[in-house]
C-alpha positions in Angstrom: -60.5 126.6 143.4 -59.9 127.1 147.2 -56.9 128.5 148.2 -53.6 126.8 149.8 -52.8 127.1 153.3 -49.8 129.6 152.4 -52.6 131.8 150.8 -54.3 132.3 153.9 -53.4 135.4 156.0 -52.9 137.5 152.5 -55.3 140.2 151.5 -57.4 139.0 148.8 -59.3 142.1 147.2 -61.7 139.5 145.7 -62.4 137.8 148.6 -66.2 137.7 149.6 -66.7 138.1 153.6 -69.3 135.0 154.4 -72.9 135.5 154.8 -74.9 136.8 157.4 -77.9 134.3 158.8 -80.7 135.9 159.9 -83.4 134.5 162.3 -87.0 134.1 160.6 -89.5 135.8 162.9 -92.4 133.8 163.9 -95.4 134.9 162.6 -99.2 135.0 163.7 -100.5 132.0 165.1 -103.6 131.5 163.2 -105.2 128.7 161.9 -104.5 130.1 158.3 -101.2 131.2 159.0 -100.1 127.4 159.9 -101.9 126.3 156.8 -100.0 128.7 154.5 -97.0 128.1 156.1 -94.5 127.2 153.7 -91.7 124.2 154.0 -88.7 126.7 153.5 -88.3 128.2 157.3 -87.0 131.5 155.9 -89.7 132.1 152.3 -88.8 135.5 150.4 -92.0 138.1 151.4 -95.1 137.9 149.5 -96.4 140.8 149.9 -99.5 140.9 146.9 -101.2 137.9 148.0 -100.9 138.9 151.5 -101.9 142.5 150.8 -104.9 140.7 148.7 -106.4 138.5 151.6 -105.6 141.5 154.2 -108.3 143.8 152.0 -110.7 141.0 151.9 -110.7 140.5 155.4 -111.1 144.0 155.7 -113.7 143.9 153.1 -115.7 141.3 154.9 -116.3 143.5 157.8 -117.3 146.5 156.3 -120.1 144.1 154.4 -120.9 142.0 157.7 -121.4 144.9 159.6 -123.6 146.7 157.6 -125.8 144.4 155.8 -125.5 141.4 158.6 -123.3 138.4 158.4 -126.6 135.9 157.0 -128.1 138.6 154.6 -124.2 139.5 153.2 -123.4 137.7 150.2 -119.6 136.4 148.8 -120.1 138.4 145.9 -120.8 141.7 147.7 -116.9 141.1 150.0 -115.4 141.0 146.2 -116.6 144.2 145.0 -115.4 145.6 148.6 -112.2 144.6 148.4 -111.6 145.0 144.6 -111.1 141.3 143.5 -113.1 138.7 141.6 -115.2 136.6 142.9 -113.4 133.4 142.1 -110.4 135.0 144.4 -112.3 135.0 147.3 -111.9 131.0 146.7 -108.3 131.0 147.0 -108.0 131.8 150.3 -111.3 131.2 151.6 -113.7 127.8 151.7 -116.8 129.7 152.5 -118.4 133.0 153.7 -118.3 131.4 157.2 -114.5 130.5 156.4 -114.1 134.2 156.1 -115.6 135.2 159.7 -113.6 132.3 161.5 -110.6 133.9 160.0 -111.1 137.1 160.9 -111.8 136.2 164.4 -108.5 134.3 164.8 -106.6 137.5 163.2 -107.9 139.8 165.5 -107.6 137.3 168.7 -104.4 136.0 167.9 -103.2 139.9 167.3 -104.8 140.9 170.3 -103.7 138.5 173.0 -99.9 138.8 171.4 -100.4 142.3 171.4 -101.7 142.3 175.1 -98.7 140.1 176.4 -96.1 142.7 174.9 -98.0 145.5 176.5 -97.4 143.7 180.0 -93.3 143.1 179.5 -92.0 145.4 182.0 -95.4 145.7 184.4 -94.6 144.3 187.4 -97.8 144.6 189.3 -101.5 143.2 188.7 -103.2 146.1 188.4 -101.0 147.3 185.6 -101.2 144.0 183.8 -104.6 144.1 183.9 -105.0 147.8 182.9 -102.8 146.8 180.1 -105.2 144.1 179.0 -108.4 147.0 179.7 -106.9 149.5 177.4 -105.8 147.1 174.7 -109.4 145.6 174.4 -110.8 148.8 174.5 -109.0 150.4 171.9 -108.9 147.6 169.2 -112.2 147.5 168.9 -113.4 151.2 170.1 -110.8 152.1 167.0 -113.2 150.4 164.6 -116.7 150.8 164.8 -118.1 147.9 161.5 -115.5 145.1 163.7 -116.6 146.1 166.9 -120.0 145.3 165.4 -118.9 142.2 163.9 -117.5 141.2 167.0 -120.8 142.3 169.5 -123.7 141.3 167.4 -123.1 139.2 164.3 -120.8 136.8 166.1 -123.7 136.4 168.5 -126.3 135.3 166.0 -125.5 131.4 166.4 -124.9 129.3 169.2 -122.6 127.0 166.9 -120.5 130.3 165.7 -120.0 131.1 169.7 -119.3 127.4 170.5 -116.7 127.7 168.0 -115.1 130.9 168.8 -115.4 130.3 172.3 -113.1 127.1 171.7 -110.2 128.7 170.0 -109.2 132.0 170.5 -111.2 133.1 173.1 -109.7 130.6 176.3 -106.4 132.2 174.9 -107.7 135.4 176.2 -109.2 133.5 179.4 -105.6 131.7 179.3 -103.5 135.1 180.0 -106.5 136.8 182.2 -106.0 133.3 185.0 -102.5 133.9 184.4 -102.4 137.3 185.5 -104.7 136.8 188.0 -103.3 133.5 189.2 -99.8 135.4 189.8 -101.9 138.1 191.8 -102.8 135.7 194.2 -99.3 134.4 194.2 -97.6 138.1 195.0 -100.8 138.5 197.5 -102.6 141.4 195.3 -105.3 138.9 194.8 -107.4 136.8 197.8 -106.1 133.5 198.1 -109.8 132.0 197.7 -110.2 134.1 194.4 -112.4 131.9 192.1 -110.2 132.6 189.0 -112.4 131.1 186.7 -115.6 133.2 187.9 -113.1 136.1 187.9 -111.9 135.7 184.1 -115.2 135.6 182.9 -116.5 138.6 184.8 -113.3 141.2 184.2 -114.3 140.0 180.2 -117.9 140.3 180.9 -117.1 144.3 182.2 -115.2 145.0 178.6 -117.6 143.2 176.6 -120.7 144.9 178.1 -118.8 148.4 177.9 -118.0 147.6 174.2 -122.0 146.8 173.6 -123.2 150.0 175.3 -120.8 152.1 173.4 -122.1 150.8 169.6 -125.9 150.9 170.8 -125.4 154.6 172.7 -123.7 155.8 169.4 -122.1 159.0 171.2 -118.4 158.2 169.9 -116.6 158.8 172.7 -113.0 157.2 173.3 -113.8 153.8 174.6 -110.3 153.4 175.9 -110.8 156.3 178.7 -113.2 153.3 180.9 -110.4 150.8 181.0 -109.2 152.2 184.3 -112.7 152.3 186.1 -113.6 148.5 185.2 -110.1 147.6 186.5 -110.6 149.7 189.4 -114.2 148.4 190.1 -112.4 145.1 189.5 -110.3 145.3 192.0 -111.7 147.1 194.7 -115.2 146.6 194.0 -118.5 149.0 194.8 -118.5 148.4 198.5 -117.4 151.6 200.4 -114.1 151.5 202.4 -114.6 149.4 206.1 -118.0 147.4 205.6 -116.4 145.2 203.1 -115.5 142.9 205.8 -118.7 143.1 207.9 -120.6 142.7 204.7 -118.5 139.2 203.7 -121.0 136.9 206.3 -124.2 137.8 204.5 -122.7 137.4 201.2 -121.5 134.7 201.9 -125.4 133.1 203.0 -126.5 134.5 200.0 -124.2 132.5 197.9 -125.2 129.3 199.9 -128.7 129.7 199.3 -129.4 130.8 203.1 -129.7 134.6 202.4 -133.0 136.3 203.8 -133.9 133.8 205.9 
């Protein structure tokens, strides 16, 4: 029964104090995440089934980088990760359901990851850096999805149309943002082609990442992210014939060059 208004004000030993709400936390924003997401906004932790589709993700690379995403089979990602291979099916539609996922995990991680990394840089070099080191290290940490990632992703046009559609302008997204604000703060040129620019700063990490699985030396990938930036930025010309070099450049770029 609730109490009277002469009750209130008394001490009431039995009284309960009211409830504190707590906000959810957003979580990944992956294509599987928003299909699993369930109607209640606050749902009580799950953590077996997500534990289960965690190791079969991490199954899946382990078997695509060893035996090659086309020769790996369904079967062979079940006895990874230690489950049946009907319960591959439950979270999964196919063996090429599997890599898309794995893709978005690892993207979607990595370009949150990378914008948390820049709160508090204030300058484009150290945005950038920030960007460097983080690609660097997720996948220099992990030889089989670094793997995954440089060669068996590349086997088919339609699985690089694909991935090149989703996650991937994210990353181009934040790259023309940061470089978009250099030119705004005057750390970049004004006439920067951003577009030209994004692709190339990528290009430099990708191709660093390829040399380091086919050199097979083991060294700490992370240590280059500083030099590409740098190179980035500043480019190879020596100091003082940048600007007398810009003219021929620039006729080679219009087709007039060595004429």
């Amino acid at each position: 029964m609730a109490a009277g208004k002469g009750d209130r004000g008394k001490g009431n030993a039995a009284a309960r104090p009211a409830p504190t709400l707590t906000p959810c936390l957003a979580g990944p924003h992956t294509e599987w995440a928003f299909i699993q997401k369930p109607i209640n906004p606050c749902p009580m932790p799950r953590p077996r089934t997500e534990d289960k589709q965690k190791r079969i993700l991490e199954a899946a690379v382990k078997v695509f980088a060893r035996k090659g995403y086309f020769a790996a089979r369904v079967s062979e990602i079940a006895r990874k990760a230690g489950v049946a291979d009907g319960t591959i099916y439950l979270y999964f539609r196919s063996k090429e359901d599997i890599l898309v996922k794995l893709f978005d995990e690892v993207m979607a991680e990595h370009v949150q990851q990378a914008r948390e990394a820049m709160r508090g840089l204030t300058t484009t070099p150290e945005r950038l850096g920030a960007i460097a080191l983080r690609h660097l290290r997720v996948l220099g940490g992990n030889r089989d999805l670094a793997v995954v990632f440089q060669v068996e992703l590349r086997q088919s046009t339609h699985f690089m149309e694909r991935f090149t559609a989703s996650w991937l302008q994210d990353y181009f997204a934040l790259l023309n943002e940061v470089m978009e604000e250099g030119q705004r703060d005057g750390s970049l040129r004004e006439d920067l082609n951003r577009k030209v620019a994004t692709k190339a700063f990528f290009g430099a990490l990708d191709e660093m990442v390829t040399s380091w699985i086919i050199g097979g030396k083991g060294y700490d990938l992370g240590q280059l992210a500083n030099p590409v930036v740098d190179l980035f930025l500043r480019g190879a010309a020596a100091p003082g014939r940048v600007a007398r070099s810009r003219p021929a450049l620039a006729a080679a770029a219009s087709g007039r060059g060595g004429k």
